[in-house]
N, C-alpha and C positions, 0 to 999 in steps of 0.2 A: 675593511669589510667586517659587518658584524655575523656573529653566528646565528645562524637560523633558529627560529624555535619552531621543537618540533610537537607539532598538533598530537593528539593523545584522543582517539575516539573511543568510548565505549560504547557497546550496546547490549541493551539488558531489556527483561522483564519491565514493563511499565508496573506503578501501582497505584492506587488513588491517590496519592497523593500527588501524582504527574499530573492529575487531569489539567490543572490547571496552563501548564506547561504546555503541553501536547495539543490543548485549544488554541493557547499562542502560536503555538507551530503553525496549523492547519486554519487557521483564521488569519494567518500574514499572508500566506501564502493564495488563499482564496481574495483578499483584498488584491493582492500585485496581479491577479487576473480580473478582475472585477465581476466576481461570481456572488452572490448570494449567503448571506449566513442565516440557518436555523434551527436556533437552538433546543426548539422545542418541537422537532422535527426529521427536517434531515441528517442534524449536526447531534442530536439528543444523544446516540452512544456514547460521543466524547464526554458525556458529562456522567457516567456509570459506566466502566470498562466491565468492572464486576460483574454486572449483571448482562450485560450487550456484549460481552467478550469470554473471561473466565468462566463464569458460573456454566456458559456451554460448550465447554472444552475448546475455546478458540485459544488466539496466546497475539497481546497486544505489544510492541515494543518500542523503546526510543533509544536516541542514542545521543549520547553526550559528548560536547568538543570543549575538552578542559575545562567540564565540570556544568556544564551551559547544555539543557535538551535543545538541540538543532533540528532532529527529526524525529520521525514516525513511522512505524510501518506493524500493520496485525496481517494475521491469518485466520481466516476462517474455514474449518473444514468441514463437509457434507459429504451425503454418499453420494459418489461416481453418476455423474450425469450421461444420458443416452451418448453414443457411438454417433458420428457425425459428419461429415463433409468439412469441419473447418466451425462451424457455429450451426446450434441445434435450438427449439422455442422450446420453455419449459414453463409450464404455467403465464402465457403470451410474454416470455421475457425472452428476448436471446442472450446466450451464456456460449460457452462456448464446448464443444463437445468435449466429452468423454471425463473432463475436470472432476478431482474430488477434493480440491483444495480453490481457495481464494485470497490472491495477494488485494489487502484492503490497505489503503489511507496512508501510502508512502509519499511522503511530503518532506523538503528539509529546506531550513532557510534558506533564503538567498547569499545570504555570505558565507553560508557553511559549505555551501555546492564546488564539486568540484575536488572534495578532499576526501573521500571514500566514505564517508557518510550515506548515502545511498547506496552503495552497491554494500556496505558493510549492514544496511536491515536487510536489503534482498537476498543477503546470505544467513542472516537469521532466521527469516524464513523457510528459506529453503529446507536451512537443516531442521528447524522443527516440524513440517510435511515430511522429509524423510523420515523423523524419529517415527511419526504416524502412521507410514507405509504409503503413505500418500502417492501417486503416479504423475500427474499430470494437474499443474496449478493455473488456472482461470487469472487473466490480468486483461481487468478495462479501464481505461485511462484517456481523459480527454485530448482530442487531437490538439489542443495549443501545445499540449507539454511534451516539444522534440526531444529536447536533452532527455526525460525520463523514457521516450521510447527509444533513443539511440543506447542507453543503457542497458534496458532489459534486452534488445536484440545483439547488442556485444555480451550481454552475457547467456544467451541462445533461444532466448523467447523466439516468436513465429507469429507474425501474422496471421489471425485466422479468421477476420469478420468484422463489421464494425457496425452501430448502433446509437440509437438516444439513450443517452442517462434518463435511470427513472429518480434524475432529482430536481431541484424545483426549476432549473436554471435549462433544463433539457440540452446538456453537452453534447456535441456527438464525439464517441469514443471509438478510439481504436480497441479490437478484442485483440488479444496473443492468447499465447498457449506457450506453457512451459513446461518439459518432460522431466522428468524430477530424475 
């Protein structure tokens, strides 16, 4: 029998110099669903984190598997949206009540799943909403992706609403709610 080799995930601060990476990521990924890419659009953050992420105190991240970006995952934070029943409309959008945080763009390759790579950004998250004082984080995510909602709900997300993506492909998503 040979000895296993053991995977080594990090995750850090994205920086422009990932963009390019990070598009791969989120660009395989929307292929193996056969969604839409646009770059000059939808997809246009991933091509400026700086400016679409840091410059507004958000915080973008990936995470590496022996040395190789596998995934993705930002936060976006806002002030505390109205008190709710489970999801509230805020400028005709549904979000999801009381949130003042936003898990964005958690995606990880297909061959990387499964090996803590996802729950290892959703814990970078986490803790950079708690550095913020953050309460309660907003997560919408398209109903194809079980595996990523069997995730956040083992790690204690809640259903709380569900909606059309306002992106070009009009997804319908599951809303959660996560209590920091």
């Amino acid at each position: 029998m040979q000895p296993s080799k053991l995977l080594s995930v990090q995750i850090r601060l994205a920086t422009r110099a990932d963009e390019p990476a990070l598009q791969h990521v989120i660009r395989t990924v929307y292929e193996e669903y056969d969604w839409g890419w646009f770059p000059d659009g939808y997809h246009e953050d991933l091509y400026d984190i700086e400016t679409f992420y840091f410059a507004k105190g958000n915080q973008f991240f990936v995470a590496e598997l022996d040395g190789e970006v596998v995934g993705t995952a930002a936060v976006d934070f806002m002030p505390q949206l109205p008190e709710g029943d489970g999801t509230v409309v805020v400028d005709g959008v549904i979000r999801v009540a009381a949130a003042d945080c936003s898990l964005e763009r958690l995606y990880v390759l297909p061959h990387a799943r499964g090996k803590g790579v996802g729950s290892g950004l959703w814990r970078a998250t986490i803790e950079a909403a708690k550095e913020k004082g953050c309460n309660v984080m907003e997560i919408w995510s398209d109903k194809r992706l079980e595996d990523a909602h069997r995730l956040y709900e083992k790690l204690g997300a809640i259903r709380a609403g569900e909606r059309l993506c306002h992106d070009p492909d009009q997804s319908p998503e599951w809303g959660m709610a996560f209590n920091i």
